[in-house]
C-alpha positions in Angstrom: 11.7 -27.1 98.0 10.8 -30.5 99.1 7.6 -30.6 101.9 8.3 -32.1 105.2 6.0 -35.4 105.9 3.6 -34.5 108.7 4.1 -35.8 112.0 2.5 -39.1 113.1 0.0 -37.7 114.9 -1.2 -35.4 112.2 -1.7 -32.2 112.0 -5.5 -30.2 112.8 -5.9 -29.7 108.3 -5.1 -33.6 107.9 -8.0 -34.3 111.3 -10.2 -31.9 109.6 -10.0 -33.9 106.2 -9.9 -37.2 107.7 -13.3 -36.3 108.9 -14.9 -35.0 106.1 -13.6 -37.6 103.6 -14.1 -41.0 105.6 -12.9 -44.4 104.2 -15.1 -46.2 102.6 -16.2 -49.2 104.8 -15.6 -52.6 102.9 -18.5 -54.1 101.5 -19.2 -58.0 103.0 -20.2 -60.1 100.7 -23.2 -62.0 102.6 -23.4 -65.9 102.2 -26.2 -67.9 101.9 -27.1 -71.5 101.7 -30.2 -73.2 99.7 -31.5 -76.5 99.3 -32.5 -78.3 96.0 -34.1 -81.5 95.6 -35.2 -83.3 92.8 -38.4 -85.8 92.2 -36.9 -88.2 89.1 -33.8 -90.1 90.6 -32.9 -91.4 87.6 -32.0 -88.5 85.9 -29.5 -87.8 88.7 -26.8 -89.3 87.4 -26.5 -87.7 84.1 -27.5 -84.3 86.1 -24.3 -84.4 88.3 -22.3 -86.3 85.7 -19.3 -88.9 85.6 -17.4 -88.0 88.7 -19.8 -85.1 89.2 -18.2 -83.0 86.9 -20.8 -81.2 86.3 -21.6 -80.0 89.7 -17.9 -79.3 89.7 -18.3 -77.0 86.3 -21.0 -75.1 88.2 -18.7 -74.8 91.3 -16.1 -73.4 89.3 -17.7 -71.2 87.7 -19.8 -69.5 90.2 -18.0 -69.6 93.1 -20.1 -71.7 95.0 -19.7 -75.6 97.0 -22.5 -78.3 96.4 -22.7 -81.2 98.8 -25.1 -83.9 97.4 -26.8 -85.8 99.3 -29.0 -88.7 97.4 -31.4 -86.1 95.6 -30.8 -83.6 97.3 -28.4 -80.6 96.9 -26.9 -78.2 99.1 -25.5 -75.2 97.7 -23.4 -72.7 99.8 -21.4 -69.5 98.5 -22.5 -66.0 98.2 -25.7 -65.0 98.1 -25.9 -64.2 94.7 -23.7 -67.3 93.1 -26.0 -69.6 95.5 -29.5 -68.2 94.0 -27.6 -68.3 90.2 -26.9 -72.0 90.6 -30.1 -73.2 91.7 -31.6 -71.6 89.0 -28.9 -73.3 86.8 -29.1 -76.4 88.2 -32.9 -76.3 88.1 -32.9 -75.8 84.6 -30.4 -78.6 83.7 -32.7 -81.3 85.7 -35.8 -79.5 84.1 -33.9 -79.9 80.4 -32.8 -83.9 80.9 -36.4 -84.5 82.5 -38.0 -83.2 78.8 -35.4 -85.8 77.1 -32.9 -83.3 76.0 -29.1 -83.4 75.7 -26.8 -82.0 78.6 -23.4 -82.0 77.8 -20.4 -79.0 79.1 -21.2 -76.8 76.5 -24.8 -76.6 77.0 -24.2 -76.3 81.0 -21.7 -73.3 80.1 -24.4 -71.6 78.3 -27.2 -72.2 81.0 -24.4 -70.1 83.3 -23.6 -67.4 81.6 -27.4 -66.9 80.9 -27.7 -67.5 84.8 -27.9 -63.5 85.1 -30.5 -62.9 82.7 -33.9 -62.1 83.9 -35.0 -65.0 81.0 -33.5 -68.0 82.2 -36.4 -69.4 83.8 -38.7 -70.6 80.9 -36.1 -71.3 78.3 -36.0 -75.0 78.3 -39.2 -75.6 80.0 -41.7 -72.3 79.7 -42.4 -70.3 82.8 -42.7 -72.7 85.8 -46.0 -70.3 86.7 -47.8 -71.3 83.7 -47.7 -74.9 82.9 -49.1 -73.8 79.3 -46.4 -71.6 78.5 -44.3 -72.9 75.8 -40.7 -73.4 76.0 -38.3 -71.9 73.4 -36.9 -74.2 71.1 -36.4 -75.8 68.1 -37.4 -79.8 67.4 -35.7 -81.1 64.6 -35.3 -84.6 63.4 -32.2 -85.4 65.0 -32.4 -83.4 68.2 -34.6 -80.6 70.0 -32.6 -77.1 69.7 -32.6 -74.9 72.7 -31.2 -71.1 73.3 -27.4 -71.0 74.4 -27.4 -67.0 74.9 -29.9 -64.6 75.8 -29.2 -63.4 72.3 -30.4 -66.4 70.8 -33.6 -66.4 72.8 -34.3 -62.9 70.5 -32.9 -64.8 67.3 -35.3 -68.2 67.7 -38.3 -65.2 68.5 -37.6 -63.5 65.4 -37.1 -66.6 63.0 -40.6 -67.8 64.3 -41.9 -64.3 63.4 -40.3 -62.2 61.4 -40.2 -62.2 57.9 -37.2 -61.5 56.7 -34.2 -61.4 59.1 -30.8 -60.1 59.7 -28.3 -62.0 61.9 -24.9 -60.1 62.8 -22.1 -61.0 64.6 -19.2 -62.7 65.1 -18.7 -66.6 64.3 -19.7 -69.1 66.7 -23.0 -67.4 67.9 -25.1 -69.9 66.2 -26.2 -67.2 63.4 -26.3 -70.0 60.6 -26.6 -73.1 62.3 -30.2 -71.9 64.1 -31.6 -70.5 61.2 -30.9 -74.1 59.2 -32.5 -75.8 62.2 -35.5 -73.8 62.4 -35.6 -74.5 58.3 -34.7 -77.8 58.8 -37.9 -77.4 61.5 -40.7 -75.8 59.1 -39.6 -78.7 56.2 -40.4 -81.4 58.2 -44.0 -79.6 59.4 -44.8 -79.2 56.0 -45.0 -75.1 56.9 -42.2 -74.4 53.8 -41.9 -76.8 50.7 -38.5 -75.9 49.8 -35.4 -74.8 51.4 -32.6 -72.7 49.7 -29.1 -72.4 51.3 -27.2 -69.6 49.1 -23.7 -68.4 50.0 -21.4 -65.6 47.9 -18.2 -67.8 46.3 -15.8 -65.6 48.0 -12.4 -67.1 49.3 -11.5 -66.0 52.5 -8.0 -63.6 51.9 -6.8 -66.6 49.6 -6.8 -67.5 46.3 -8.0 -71.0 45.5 -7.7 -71.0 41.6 -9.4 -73.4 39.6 -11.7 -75.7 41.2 -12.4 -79.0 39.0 -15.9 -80.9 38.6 -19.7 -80.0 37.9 -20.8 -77.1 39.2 -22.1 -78.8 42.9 -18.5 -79.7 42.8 -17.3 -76.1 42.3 -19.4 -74.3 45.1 -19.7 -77.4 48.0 -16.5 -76.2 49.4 -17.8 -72.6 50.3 -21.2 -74.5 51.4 -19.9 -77.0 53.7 -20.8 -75.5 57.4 -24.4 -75.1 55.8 -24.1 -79.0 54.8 -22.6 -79.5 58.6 -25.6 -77.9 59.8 -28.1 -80.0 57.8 -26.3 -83.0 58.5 -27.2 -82.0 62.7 -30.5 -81.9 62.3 -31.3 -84.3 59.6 -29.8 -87.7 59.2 -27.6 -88.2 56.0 -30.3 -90.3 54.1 -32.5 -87.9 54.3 -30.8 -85.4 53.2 -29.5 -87.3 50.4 -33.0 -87.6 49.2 -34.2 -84.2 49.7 -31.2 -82.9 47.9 -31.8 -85.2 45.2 -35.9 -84.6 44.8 -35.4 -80.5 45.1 -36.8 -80.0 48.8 -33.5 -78.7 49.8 -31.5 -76.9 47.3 -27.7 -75.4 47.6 -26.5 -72.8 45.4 -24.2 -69.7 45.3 -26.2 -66.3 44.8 -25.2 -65.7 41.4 -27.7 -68.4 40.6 -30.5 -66.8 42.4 -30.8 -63.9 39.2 -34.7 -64.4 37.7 -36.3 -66.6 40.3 -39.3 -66.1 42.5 -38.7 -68.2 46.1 -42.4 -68.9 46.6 -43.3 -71.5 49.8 -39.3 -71.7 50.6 -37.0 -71.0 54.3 -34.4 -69.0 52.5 -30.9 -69.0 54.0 -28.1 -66.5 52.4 -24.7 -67.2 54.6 -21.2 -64.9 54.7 -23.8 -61.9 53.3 -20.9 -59.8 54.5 -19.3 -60.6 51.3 -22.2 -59.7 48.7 -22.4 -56.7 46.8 -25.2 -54.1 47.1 -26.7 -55.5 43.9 -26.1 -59.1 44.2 -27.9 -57.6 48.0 -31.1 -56.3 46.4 -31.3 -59.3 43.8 -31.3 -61.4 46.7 -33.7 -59.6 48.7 -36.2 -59.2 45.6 -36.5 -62.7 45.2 -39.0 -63.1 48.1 -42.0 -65.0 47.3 -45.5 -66.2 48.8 -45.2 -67.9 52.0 -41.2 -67.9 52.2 -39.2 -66.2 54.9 -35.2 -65.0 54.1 -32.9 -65.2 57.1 -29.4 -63.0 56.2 -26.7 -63.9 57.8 -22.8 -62.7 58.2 -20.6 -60.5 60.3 -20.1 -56.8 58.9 -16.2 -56.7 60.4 -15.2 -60.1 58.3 -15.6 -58.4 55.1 -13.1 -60.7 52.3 -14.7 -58.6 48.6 -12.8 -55.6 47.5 -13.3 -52.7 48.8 -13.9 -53.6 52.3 -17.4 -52.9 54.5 -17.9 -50.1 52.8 -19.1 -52.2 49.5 -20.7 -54.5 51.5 -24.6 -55.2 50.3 -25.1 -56.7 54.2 -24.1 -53.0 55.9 -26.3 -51.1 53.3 -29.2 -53.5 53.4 -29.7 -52.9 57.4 -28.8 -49.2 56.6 -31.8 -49.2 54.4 -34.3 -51.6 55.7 -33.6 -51.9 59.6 -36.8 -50.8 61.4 -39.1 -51.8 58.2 -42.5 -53.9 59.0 -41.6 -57.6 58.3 -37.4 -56.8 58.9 -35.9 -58.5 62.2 -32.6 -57.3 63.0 -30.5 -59.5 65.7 -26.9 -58.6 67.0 -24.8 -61.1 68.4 -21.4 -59.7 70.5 -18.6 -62.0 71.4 -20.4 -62.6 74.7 -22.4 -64.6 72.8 -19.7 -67.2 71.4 -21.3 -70.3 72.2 -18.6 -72.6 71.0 -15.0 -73.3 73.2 -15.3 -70.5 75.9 -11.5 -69.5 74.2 -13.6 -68.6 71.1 -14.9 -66.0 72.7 -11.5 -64.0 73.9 -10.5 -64.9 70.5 -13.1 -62.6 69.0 -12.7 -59.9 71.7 -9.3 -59.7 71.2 -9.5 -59.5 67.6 -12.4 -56.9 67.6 -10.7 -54.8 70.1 -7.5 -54.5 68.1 -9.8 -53.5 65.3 -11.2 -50.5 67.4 
């Protein structure tokens, strides 16, 4: 039998609930205004770029309007956008004033880190401590700075650490930071030698034969390693070092017998080693040398899947060891085209 709708006014049950279940008030969000200003005017056209798109960028992305006013800015929104892109904003001026690069990608990053409690100090040390050094990496060709407050842990870890594991998903940086902060201890003089090894795996395809010597034979499953050297180092350079030893590429199966004494080891796609070619890898670890390990356990391309992967069973085995750094990266920390990122949590949530 179908109930009757109470009448409009209610009955004394539906008062008595009304009372003792309230609606929930609506929560105001509470604007706010603040003032920036900046002491180099020279650097303020590149800060609020062609058109000042990147003001804009900021605007967009945190909800926020900047009026600008010679060198000053006025930032209105939310309270929480407001204090998110001062701090951001900050940071960019305090990055161009040390000489470094600003482009969208960098100024995406600097946002999406804008939540962190470690944004202030990345690019130029805590603002408290004038001694306190910034995080980065200086390389030949450019000075290398945290895009995600994963990478903050990663470029930690590489300049302490041992040996170290990078996981994730590609586009975090992985690979490309652990050649710059090779490319880094080279140049210093800290490392005499630096290795780049990668497993000759095809990626679900089957290449056949390849024709040539065998630098010809392995360059095409070591060319984002060369596209990495080639960022930090000009060509030349690179060219020479190749051809004098300093920097030496190679597939692991030619690792077998050797000792890597005063070298920056680099093994890439480790996903797709075995758990012996793993432990020969790891055994080779000299005097003076650190090993970074890098690959994503869920892009497995060797038969039999994760489960035969030598990456998953050495951080089973050797996670929490003295001298073992163990970094995750997430698709949050995608620091390519923001798209990347929804690529790889699409993808990893169909896996799931």
């Amino acid at each position: 039998m179908a109930r009757k709708p109470p009448p409009a006014g209610g009955t004394d049950a539906d008062s008595d609930i009304a009372l003792s279940n309230p609606p929930t008030p609506r929560r105001e969000t509470r604007r706010a205004k603040a003032d920036i200003s900046f002491d180099n005017q020279a650097l303020l056209g590149t800060l609020y770029g062609q058109f000042d798109a990147n003001l804009v960028q900021v605007e967009n992305r945190l909800g926020v309007f900047i009026s600008a006013r010679g060198d000053e800015l006025q930032i209105e929104g939310p309270e929480d956008g407001v204090a998110r892109a001062k701090e951001v904003l900050q940071t960019m001026y305090d990055r161009l004033a040390q000489g470094q690069d600003l482009d969208a990608g960098a100024i995406e990053a600097l946002i999406a880190m804008s939540n962190e409690p470690t944004l202030e100090g990345i690019i130029s040390g805590d603002r408290s401590d004038p001694k306190a050094a910034p995080i980065m990496i200086r390389t030949r060709r450019k000075t290398i700075v945290p895009r995600s407050a994963t990478q903050i842990d990663y470029m930690r870890s590489l300049a302490r650490d041992d040996i170290i594991f990078a996981l994730g998903p590609a586009g975090t940086g992985k690979t490309y930071l652990a050649v710059a902060q090779a490319v880094s201890q080279l140049i210093t003089g800290s490392v005499q030698r630096l290795i780049l090894s990668r497993p000759a795996v095809e990626a679900g395809e089957k290449i056949g034969f390849l024709p040539g010597d065998m630098k010809e034979k392995v360059d095409p499953f070591l060319r984002p390693l060369y596209d990495a050297l080639y960022d930090c180092m000009p060509p030349e350079q690179v060219e020479r070092r190749m051809a004098s030893g300093e920097i030496e590429i190679a597939p692991i199966a030619f690792m077998r017998g050797r000792t890597l004494a005063d070298a920056f080891v680099i093994l890439d796609e480790a996903q797709n080693t075995t758990r012996e070619q793993m432990k020969m890898f790891l055994t080779r670890f000299g005097q003076n040398s650190r090993m970074v390990v890098c690959g994503d356990p869920r892009q497995v391309d060797i038969p039999g899947g994760s489960g035969m992967s030598g990456l998953n069973d050495a951080v089973d085995k050797l996670e929490g060891v003295e001298g073992f750094g163990t970094i995750r990266f997430s698709a949050a920390d995608v620091v390519r085209h923001p798209i990347v990122g929804r690529i790889v949590e699409a993808y990893e949530g169909k896996a799931e």
